[in-house]
C-alpha positions as CSV (number, residue, x, y, z in Angstrom):
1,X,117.5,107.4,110.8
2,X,114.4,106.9,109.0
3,X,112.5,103.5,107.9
4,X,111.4,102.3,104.3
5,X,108.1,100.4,103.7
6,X,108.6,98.6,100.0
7,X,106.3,96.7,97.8
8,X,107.7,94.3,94.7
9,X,106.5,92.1,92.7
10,X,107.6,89.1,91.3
11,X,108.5,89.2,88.0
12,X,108.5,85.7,87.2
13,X,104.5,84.9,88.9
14,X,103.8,88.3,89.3
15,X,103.4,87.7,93.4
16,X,103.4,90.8,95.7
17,X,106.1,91.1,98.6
18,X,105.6,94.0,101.1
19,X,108.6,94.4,103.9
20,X,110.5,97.1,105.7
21,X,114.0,98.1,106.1
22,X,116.5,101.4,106.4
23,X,118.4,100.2,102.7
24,X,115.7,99.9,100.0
25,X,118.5,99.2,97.4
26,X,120.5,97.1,99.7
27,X,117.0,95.1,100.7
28,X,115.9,94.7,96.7
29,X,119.7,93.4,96.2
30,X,119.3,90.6,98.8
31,X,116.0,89.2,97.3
32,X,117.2,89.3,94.1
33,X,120.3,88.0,95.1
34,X,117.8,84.6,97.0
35,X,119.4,85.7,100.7
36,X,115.7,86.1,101.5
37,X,114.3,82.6,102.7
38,X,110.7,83.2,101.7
39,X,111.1,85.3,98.5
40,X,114.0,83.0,96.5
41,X,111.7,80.7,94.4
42,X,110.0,83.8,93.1
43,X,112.8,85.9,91.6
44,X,113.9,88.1,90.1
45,X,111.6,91.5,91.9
46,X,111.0,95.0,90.8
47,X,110.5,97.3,93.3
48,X,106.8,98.8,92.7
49,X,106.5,101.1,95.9
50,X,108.2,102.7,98.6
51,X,107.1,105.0,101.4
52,X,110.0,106.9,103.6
53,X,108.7,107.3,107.7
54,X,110.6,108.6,111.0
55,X,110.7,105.6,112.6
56,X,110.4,101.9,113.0
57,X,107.1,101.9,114.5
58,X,105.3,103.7,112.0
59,X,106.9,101.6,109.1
60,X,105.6,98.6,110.9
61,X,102.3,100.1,111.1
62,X,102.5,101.2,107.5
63,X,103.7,97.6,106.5
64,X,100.8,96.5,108.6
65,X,98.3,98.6,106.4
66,X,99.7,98.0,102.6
67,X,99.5,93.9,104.0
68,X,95.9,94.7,104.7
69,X,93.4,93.5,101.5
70,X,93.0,97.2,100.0
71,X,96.3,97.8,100.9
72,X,97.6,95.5,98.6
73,X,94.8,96.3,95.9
74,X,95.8,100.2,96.0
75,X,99.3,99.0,95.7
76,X,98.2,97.0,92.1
């Protein structure tokens, strides 16, 4: 089953998030929904970007890179 890497931002500061997960929909749900510890203060999200890969260890890596400075600028 493959993994998602997903970029939203914040709509009310405008503040990136970058995670991975199997469910995008299901995983966008939960941080709008404030079951996410780190992202509840900063709701509601839009999902900006998402990449599909094989497996969990290239999402990580892939998570790893769009965390990375130009990720994140290529990602704005």
């Amino acid at each position: 089953m493959p993994y998602f890497v997903y970029a939203l931002q914040s709509e009310k500061d405008g503040r990136l998030y970058i995670g991975m997960t199997r469910d995008v929909q299901k995983r966008l749900s939960q941080h709008n929904a404030g079951k996410t510890q780190s992202t509840r203060f900063y709701r509601p999200y839009v999902l900006l970007r998402f990449a599909e890969v094989p497996n969990r260890l290239a999402a990580r890596a892939l998570e790893k890179e769009w965390k990375s400075g130009s990720g994140r600028a290529s990602i704005k």
